[in-house]
C-alpha positions in Angstrom: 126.2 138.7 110.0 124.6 137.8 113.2 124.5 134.0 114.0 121.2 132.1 114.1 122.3 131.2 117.7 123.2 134.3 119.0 120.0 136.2 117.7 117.9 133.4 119.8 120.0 133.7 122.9 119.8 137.3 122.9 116.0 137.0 122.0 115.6 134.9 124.9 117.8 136.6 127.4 115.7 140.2 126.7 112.5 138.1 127.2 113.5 136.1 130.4 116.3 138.5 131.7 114.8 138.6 135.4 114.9 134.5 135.2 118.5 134.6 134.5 119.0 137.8 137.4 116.6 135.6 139.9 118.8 131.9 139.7 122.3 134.3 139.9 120.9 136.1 142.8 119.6 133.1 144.7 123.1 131.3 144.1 125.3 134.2 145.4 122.7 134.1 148.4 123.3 130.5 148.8 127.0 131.1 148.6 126.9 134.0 151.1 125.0 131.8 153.6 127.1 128.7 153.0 130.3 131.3 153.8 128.9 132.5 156.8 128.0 129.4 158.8 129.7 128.6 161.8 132.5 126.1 161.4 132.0 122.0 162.7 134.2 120.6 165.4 137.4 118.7 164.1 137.1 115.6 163.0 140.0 112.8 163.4 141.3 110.0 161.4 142.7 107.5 162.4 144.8 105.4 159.9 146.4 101.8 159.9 147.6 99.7 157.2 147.3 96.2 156.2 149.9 93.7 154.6 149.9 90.7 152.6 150.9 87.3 154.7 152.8 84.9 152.4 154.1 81.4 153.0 157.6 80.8 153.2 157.0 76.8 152.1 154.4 75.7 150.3 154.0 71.9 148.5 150.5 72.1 147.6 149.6 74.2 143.9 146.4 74.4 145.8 147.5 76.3 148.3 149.4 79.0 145.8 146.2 79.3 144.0 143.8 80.0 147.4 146.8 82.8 148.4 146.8 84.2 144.8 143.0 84.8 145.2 143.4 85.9 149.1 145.8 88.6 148.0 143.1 89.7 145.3 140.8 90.6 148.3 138.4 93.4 147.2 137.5 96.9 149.2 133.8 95.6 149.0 134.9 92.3 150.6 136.7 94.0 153.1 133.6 96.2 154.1 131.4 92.6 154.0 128.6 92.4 157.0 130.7 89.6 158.2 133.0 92.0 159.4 131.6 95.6 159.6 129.1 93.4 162.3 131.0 92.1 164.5 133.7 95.3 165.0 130.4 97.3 165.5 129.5 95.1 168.5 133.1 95.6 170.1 132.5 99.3 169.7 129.2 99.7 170.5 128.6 101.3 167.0 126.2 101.2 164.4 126.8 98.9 161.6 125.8 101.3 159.0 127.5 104.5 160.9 130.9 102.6 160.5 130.5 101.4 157.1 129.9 105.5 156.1 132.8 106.7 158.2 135.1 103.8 157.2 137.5 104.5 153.7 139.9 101.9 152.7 142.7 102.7 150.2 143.7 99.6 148.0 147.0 99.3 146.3 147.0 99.4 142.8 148.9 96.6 142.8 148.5 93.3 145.5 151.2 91.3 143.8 154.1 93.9 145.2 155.5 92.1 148.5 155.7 95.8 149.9 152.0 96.8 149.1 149.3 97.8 151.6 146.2 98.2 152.9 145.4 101.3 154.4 142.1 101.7 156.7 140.8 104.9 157.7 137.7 106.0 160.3 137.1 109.3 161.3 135.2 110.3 164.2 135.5 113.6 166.4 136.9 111.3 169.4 140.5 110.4 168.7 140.5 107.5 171.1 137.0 106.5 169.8 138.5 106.7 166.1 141.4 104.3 167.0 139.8 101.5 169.0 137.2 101.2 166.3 139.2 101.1 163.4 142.0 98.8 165.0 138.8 96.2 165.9 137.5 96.7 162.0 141.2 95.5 161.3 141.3 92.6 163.2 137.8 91.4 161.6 139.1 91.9 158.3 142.3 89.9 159.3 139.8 87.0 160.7 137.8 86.7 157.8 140.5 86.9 155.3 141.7 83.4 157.2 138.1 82.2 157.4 138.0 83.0 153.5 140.9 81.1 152.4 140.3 78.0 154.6 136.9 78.3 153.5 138.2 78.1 150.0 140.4 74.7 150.5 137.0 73.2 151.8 134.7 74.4 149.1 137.6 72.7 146.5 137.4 69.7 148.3 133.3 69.8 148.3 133.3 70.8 144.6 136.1 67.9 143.5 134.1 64.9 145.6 130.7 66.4 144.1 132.1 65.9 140.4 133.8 63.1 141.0 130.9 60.8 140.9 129.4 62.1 137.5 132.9 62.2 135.8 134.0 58.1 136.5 130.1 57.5 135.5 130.7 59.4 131.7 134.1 58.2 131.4 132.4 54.3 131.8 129.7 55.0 129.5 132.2 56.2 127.1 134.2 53.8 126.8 131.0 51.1 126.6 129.6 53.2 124.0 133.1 52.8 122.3 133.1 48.5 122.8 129.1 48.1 121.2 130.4 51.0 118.2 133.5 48.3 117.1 131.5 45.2 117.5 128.1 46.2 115.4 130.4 48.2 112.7 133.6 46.4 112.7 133.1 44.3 110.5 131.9 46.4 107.3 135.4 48.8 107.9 137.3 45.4 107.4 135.4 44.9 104.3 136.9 48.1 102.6 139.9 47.2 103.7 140.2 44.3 102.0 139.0 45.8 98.9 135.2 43.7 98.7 133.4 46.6 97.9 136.1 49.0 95.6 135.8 45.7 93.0 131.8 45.4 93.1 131.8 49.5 92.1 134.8 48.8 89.4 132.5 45.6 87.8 128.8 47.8 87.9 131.1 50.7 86.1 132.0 48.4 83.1 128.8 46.5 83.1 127.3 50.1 82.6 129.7 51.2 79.6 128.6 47.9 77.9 125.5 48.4 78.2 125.4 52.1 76.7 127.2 50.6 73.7 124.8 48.4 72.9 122.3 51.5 73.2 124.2 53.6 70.6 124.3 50.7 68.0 120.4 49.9 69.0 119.6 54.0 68.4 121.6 54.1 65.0 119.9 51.2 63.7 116.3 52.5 64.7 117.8 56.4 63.2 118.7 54.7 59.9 115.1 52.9 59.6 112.9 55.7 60.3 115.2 58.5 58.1 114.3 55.2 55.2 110.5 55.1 56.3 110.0 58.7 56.6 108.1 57.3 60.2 109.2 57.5 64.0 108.4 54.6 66.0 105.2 55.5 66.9 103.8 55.8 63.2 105.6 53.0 62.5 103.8 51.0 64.9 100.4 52.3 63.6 101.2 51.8 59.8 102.4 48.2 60.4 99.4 47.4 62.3 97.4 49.1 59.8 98.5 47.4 56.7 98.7 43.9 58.0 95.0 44.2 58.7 92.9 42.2 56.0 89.4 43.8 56.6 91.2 47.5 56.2 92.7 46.0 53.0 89.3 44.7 51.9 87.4 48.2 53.3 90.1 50.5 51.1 89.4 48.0 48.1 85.9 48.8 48.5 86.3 52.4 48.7 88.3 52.8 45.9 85.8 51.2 43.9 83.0 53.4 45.2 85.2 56.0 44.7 85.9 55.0 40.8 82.3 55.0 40.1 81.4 58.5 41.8 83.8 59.4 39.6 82.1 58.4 36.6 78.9 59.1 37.3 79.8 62.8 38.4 81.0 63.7 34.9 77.3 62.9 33.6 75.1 63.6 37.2 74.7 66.1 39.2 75.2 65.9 42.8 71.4 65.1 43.8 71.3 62.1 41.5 69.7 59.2 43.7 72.6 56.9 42.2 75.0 59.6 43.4 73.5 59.7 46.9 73.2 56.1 47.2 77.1 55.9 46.2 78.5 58.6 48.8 75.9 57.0 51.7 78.0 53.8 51.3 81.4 55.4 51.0 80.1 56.8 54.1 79.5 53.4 55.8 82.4 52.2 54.7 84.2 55.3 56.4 82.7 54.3 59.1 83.4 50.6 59.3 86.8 52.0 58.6 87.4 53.9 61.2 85.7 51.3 63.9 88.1 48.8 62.5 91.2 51.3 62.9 90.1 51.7 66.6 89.9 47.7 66.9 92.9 47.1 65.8 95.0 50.1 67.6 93.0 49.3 71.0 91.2 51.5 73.1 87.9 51.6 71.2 88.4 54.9 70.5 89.2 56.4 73.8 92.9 55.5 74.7 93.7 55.7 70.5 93.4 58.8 68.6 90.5 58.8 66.3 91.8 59.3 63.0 90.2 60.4 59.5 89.2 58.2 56.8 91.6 59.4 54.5 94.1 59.5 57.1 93.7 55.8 57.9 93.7 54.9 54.5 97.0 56.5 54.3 98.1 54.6 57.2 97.3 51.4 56.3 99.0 51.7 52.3 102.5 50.0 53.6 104.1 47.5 51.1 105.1 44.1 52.4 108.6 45.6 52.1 108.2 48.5 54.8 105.9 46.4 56.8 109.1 44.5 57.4 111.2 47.2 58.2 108.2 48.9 60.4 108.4 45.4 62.4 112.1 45.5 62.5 112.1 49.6 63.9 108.8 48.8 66.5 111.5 45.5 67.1 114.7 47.5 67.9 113.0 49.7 69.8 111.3 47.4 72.3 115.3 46.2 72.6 116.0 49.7 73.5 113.4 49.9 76.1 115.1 46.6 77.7 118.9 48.1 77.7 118.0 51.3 79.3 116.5 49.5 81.7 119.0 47.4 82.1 121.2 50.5 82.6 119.2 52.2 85.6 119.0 49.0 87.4 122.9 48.8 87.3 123.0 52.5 88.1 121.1 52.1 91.2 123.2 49.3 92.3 126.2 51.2 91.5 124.7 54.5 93.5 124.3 52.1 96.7 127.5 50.1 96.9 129.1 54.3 96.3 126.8 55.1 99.1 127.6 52.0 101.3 131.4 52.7 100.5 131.0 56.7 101.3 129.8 56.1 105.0 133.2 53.7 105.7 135.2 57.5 106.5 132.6 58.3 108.9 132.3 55.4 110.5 136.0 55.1 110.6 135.8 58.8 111.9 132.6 58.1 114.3 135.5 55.5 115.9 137.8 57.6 116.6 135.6 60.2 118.0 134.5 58.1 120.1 138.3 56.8 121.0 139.1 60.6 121.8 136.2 60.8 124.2 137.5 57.7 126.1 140.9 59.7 126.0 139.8 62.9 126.9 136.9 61.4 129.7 140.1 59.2 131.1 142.2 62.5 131.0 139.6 64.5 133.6 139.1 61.6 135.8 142.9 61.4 136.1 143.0 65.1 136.5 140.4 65.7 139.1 142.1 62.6 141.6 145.4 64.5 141.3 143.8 67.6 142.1 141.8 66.1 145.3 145.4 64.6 146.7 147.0 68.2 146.1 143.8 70.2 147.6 143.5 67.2 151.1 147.4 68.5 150.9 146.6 72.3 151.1 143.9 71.8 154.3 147.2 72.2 156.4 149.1 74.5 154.6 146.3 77.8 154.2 146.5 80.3 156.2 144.9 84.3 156.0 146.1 86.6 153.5 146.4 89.7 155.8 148.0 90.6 158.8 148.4 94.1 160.2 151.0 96.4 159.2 150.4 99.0 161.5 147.9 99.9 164.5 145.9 103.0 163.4 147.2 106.2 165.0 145.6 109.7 164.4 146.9 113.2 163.1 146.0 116.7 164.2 143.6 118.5 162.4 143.6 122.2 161.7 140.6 124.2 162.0 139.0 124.9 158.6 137.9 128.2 158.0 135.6 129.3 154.8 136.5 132.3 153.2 133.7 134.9 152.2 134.8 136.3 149.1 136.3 133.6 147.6 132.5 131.7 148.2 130.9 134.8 147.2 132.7 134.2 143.8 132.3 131.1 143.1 128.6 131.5 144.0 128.4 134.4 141.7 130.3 132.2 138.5 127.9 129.6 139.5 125.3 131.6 139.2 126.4 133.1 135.7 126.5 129.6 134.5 122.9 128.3 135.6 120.9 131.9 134.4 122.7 131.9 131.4 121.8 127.6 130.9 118.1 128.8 132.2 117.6 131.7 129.5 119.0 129.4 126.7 116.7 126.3 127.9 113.4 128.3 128.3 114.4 129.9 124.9 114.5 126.5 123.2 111.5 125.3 125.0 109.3 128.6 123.8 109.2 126.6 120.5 109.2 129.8 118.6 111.6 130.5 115.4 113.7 133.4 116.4 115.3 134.3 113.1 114.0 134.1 109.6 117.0 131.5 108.6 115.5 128.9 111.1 112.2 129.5 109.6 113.7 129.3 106.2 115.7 125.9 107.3 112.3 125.1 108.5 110.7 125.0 105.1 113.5 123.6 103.2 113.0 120.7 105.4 109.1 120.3 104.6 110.1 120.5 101.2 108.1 124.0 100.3 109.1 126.5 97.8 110.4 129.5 99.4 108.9 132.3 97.0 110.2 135.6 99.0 112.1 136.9 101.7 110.0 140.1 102.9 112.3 142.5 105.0 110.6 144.3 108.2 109.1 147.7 107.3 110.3 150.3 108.7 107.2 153.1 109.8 108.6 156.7 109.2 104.8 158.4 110.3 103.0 157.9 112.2 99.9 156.1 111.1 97.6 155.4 114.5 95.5 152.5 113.7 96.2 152.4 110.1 98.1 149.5 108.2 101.5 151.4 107.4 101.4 149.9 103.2 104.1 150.8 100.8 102.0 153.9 99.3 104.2 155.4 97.7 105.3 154.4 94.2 109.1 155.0 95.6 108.7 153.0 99.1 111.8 151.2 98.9 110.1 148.1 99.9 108.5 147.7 96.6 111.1 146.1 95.1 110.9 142.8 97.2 106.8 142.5 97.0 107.6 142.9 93.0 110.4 140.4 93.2 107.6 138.2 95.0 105.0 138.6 91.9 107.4 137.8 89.4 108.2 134.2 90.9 104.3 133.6 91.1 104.2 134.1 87.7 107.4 131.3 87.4 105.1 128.6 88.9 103.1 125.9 86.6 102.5 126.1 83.0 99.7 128.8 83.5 100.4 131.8 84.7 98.6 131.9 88.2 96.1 134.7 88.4 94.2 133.9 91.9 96.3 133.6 95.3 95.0 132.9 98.7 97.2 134.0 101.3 97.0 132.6 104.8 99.4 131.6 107.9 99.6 129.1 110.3 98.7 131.4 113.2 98.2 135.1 113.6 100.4 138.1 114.0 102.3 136.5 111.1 102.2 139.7 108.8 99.8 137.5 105.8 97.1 140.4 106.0 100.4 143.2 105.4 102.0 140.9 103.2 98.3 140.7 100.8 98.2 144.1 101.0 101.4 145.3 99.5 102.0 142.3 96.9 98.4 143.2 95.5 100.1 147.2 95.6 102.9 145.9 93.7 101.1 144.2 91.1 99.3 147.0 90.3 102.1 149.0 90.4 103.2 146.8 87.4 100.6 147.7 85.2 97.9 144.7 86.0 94.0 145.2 86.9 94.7 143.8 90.7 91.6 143.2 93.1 92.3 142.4 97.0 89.4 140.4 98.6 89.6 140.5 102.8 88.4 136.9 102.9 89.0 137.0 106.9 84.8 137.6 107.9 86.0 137.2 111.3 87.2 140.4 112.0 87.0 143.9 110.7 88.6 145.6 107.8 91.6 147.4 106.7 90.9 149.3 104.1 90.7 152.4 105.6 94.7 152.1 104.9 94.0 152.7 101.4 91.9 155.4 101.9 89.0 154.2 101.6 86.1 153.0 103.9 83.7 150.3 104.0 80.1 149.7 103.7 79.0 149.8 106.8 75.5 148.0 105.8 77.3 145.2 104.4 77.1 142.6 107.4 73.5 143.0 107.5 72.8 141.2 104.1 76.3 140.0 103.5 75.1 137.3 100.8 73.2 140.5 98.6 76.6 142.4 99.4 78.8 139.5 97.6 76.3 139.0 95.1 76.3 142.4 93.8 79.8 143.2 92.2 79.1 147.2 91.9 78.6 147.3 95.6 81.5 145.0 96.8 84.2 145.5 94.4 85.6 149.4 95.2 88.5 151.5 93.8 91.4 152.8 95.1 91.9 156.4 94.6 95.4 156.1 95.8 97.0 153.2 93.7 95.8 152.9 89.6 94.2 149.7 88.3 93.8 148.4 92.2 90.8 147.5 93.4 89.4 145.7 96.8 86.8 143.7 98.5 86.4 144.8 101.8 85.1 142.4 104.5 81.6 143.3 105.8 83.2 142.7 109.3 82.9 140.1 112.3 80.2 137.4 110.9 78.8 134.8 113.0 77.9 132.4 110.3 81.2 133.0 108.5 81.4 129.4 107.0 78.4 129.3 105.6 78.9 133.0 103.1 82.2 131.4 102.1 80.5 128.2 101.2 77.5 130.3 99.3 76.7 130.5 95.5 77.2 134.3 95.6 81.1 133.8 96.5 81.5 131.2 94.2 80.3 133.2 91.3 82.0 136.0 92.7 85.3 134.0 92.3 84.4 133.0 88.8 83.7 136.6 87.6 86.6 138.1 89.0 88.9 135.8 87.6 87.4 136.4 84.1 87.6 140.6 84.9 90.9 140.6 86.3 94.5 139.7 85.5 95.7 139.3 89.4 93.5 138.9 92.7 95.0 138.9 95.9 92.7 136.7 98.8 92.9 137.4 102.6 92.0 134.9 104.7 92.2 133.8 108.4 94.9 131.7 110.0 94.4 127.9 109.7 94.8 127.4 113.5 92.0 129.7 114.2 89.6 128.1 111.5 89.4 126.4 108.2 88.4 129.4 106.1 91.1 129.0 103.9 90.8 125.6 103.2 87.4 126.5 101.7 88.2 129.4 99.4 91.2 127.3 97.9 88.7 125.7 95.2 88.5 128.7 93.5 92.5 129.7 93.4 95.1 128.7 91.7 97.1 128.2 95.0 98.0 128.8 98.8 100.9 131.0 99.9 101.6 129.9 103.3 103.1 133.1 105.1 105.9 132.8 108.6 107.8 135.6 110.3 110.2 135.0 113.1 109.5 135.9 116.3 105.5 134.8 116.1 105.7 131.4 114.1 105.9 128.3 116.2 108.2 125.6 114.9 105.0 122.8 115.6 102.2 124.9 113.7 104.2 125.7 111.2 104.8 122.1 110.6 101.8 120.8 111.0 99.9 123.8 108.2 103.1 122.8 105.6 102.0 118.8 106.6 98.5 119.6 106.2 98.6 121.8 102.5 101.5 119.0 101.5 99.3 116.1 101.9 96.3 117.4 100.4 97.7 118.8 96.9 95.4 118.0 93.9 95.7 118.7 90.4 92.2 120.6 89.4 91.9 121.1 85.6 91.1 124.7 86.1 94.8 124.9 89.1 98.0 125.6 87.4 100.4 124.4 89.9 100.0 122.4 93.2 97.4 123.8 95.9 100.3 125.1 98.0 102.5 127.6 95.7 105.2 127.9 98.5 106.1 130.0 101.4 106.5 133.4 102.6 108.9 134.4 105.2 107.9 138.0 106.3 109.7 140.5 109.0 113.5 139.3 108.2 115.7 142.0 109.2 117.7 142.1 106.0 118.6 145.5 104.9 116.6 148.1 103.0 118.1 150.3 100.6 116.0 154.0 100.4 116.0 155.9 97.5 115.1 159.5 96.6 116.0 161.9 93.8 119.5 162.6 95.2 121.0 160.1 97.7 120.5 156.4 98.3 120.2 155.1 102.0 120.4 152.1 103.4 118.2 151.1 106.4 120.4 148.3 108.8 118.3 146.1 111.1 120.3 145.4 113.5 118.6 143.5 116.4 115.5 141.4 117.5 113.4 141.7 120.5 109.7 140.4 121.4 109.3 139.6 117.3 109.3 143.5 116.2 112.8 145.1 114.8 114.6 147.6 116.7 116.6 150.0 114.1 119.8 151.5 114.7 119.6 153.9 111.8 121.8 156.0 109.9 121.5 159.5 109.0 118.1 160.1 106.9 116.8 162.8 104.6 115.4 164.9 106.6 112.2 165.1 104.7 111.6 161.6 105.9 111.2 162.8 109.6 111.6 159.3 110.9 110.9 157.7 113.9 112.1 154.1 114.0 109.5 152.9 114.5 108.9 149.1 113.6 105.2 147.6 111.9 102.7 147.1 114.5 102.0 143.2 114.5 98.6 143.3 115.0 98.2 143.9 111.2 98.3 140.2 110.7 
């Protein structure tokens, strides 16, 4: 099988052929030209060399560093304006003319005693090419001496420029240092002699005592409330309650009242006057009770809780007995109070003499820190004196890092002639090379899909069902301006439009039962591809109706045999609205029927968007079990888009050769974003995709033999067959479906 690759490139080299032909022509011409011109005078070279100079005594490090850095001298150092400049004006040549004629060689390595420096200038005068590259030598030589002395100076400069700032930190260091062990001095001594480790020990066992003395104080108050049945705080109340003499008296007084409502009750009814009178002053007294409750707690009833009647009474019923023992818990617990805050307070103490002793290592450490600054400050001032002796040392000793090797000489030159066929050859690889690159690069730029695997890998990517493969059909007669449809109930192409129908009836719980069928843009096949999958389902044994949905152009039915009302673009709202004139059948397939389009419209929109098509819509899919809708492409309007309401779906149809990668994407985008779930939709609005015109192979069958039809190459979108031997009743004439039937 045929790669993707190799089916574009050979797309694109049929389709831009004279491109490729053009660019390999021009580049043999360019060669031939190139081969024929004249050749230039001689040029000369002339070639010298340069050598490293090095000291034979040396007592300055200085001056071993400065030749280290000479002898690392750089091509573009060498090729500075301070010395392509002044050789110039000794020749009485351009500056920039030398520099481009100039080449210098560097060794690969300048710490070999036997490398050199070889400098080169060519120029069609041989003397003129000596004298100017021997004075460009002697520059270089001058300002590799200027560079290094330069060097010693600008050490000197740079040491006597720091030296000021360094003796300035290393003084403010070691003051910084003096003030540091007078303010904290003293408080490292104190650690030291072990002040502060005893004041932590002491506030440790001053701490333990005291939470012994809270565990006996919590027993003691745990054993008097498990005897009074009371915490503290009910304690507190009770004891304050029953010590009260005007409660006492008030209970007394109730219990009396009480008593007699007791009485009485057994003989009176409620509404006695006695009665009344009796629970009025239990009333009062309640109420003297309570105001005497809120007395004695405090707060006049705002801070205390008000409490019941009954509840205070209940309060207040302590014996003298457990009024002591409420006075000894409220007692024990007021102790308690005192010893845990006894406890924080030497907690606190403890946490700042642990904090006071915790900052000694830093300030021991801050001490030395600032010892090894004084070192390390002392250290650099010491360094940068020694290296001002050594550098005031190496002002004598530096000397250049170059001398010359050897004077340039020059070479003969032999003439240089171009040979014709060799150029012509090259030229003509050359040009193989850029018109193959060409064809391939406009072939990617078309942005067209060229096979139907890119257009499958296409989809996949989107993320749309693939729902068939449709091969390219193959046209055995010749059928003039008719659509060439699979007919014939043993076209062999049947099989694949059938394969199609069965996976629309895999999709959603519902069987679907009303398609749309459009494209991203025409020529796509979506017209052919309506056409035969509405043959095939009634092929299968369903009542199929095919409605041409596209009023923006004529119809096709004349394929079928059939021909349309020609009266129906007049009144085209009365033609929809009348199903006995619209829907017509088709002699040549059983239980199909069609829709044709009343033609070109101008006011298409507005018949899609009518009443009469919607109920058209809604009687059809009550009458049959499959219909098949036509409609335009969805760059050339939004047609579609408006019928989809009343389907159960979109089928997007693509064929190679005529789908453009960016339309494509932008249609599976669009019908992506926008699904919906309709009650009356059994799947998502788009069902999945179509690829039609794939040149797969066809297998043809008749009553004796069984062909198979190979497709075997692709060119301007349509197939070109190399076929085998057919029946001969077939009389065919490979010839490939017209793509105008879109």
């Amino acid at each position: 099988m045929t790669l993707s690759v190799v089916k574009r490139y050979l797309i694109a080299f049929d389709q831009y052929k004279w491109v490729g032909l053009a660019t390999l022509a021009v580049t043999v011409g360019v060669s031939g030209v190139v081969a024929v011109q004249p050749t230039q005078a001689p040029v000369y070279v002339a070639k010298g060399t340069l050598s490293y100079r090095r000291p034979s005594v040396i007592f300055s490090s200085t001056t071993t560093k400065i030749q280290q850095e000479g002898q690392e001298i750089t091509k573009d150092m060498l090729l500075d304006q301070k010395v392509v400049e002044p050789a110039a004006k000794k020749v009485n040549v351009s500056a920039k003319k030398l520099k481009d004629d100039v080449e210098i060689k560097m060794p690969s390595k300048s710490n070999d005693p036997s490398a050199l420096i070889q400098v080169s200038y060519k120029n069609a005068d041989r003397q003129k090419a000596e004298k100017v590259a021997e004075a460009l030598m002697k520059e270089m030589v001058i300002y590799s001496e200027n560079f290094n002395t330069s060097s010693v100076r600008k050490t000197i400069a740079q040491i006597n420029q720091r030296l000021p700032k360094v003796t300035q930190e290393l003084r403010e260091a070691e003051a910084k240092l003096e003030s540091y062990e007078k303010r904290e001095e003293t408080s490292i001594l104190a650690v030291q002699s072990g002040t502060l480790p005893q004041a932590i020990i002491a506030s440790e066992q001053q701490q333990r005592q005291l939470r012994v003395q809270l565990g006996a104080i919590e027993a003691q108050i745990k054993s008097l409330q498990e005897r009074l049945g009371l915490n503290g705080e009910q304690a507190y109340v009770a004891q304050a309650l029953s010590a009260d003499p005007i409660i006492a008296q008030l209970r007394v007084q109730l219990f009396s009242l009480e008593s007699q409502l007791k009485i009485l009750r057994s003989d009176l009814q409620e509404e006695h006057p006695k009665i009344v009178e009796l629970l009025k002053q239990k009333q009062a007294f309640e109420q003297q009770l309570q105001q005497r409750q809120s007395e004695v707690l405090g707060g006049n009833g705002v801070a205390a809780p008000l409490r019941s009647a009954d509840r205070i009474r209940v309060d207040s019923s302590l014996d003298p007995a457990r009024q002591q023992l409420a006075q000894n818990l409220i007692a024990l617990q007021t102790q308690r109070d005192v010893a845990q805050e006894q406890l924080k307070g030497v907690e606190n103490t403890e946490r700042q003499l642990r904090q006071e002793y915790a900052k000694i290592p830093n300030k021991q450490l801050e001490q030395a820190r600032l010892a090894q600054q004084v070192a390390l400050k002392k250290a650099l001032y010491d360094k940068m004196q020694s290296a001002l002796v050594d550098a005031e040392a190496a002002r004598a000793e530096t000397t250049g890092s170059l001398t010359i090797a050897q004077f340039p000489k020059t070479d003969d030159v032999p003439s240089n002639k171009r040979g014709l066929p060799v150029m012509l050859a090259v030229g003509g690889f050359v040009g193989l090379l850029l018109g193959g690159g060409f064809i391939f690069l406009l072939g990617m730029l078309n942005g067209k899909f060229y096979s139907w695997e890119e257009v499958r890998a296409a989809l996949v990517e989107k993320e749309v069902p693939i729902l068939a493969v449709l091969p390219e059909v193959i046209v055995f007669d010749s059928y003039g301006e008719e659509m060439p449809l699979a007919l014939e109930p043993n076209s062999p192409y049947l099989e694949f439009y059938e394969r199609l129908r069965t996976n629309l009836r895999r999709i959603g719980e519902k069987p679907v039962k009303v398609v749309l069928l459009t494209s991203a843009a025409p020529l796509e096949g979506k017209s052919f591809s309506a056409y035969n999958l509405a043959i095939a389902s009634a092929r299968s044994g369903k009542r199929t109706l095919l409605i041409e949905a596209d009023l923006r152009s004529g119809s096709n039915v004349e394929s079928l045999k059939i021909a349309a009302d020609p009266l129906a673009a007049v009144e085209p709202l009365h033609y929809y609205g009348n199903m006995s004139e619209c829907v017509l059948l088709v002699p040549e397939v059983e239980n199909l029927y069609v829709v044709p389009s009343p033609g070109s419209l101008r006011q298409a929109s507005a018949v899609l968007e009518s009443s009469e098509i919607r109920r058209l819509f809604e009687d059809v899919r009550n009458r049959f079990d499959f219909v098949v809708v036509d409609s335009p492409a969805l760059s050339e309007c939004n047609d579609a888009l408006t019928l989809e309401p009343y389907t159960d779906g979109i089928i997007l149809v693509a064929r190679a050769g005529y789908t453009l990668a960016s339309m494509l994407s932008e249609a599976a985008d669009q019908l992506v974003e926008s699904d919906d779930d309709d009650s009356h939709k059994s799947g998502p609005r788009l069902l999945g995709a179509i690829i039609n015109g794939a040149d797969i192979a066809v297998k043809y069958r008749n009553d004796v033999d069984e062909w198979e039809l190979p497709l075997s190459s692709v060119s301007d979108g349509a197939i070109e067959v190399r076929s085998k031997q057919l029946p001969q009743q077939s009389n065919p004439k490979n010839k490939a479906i017209n793509s105008k039937f879109n």
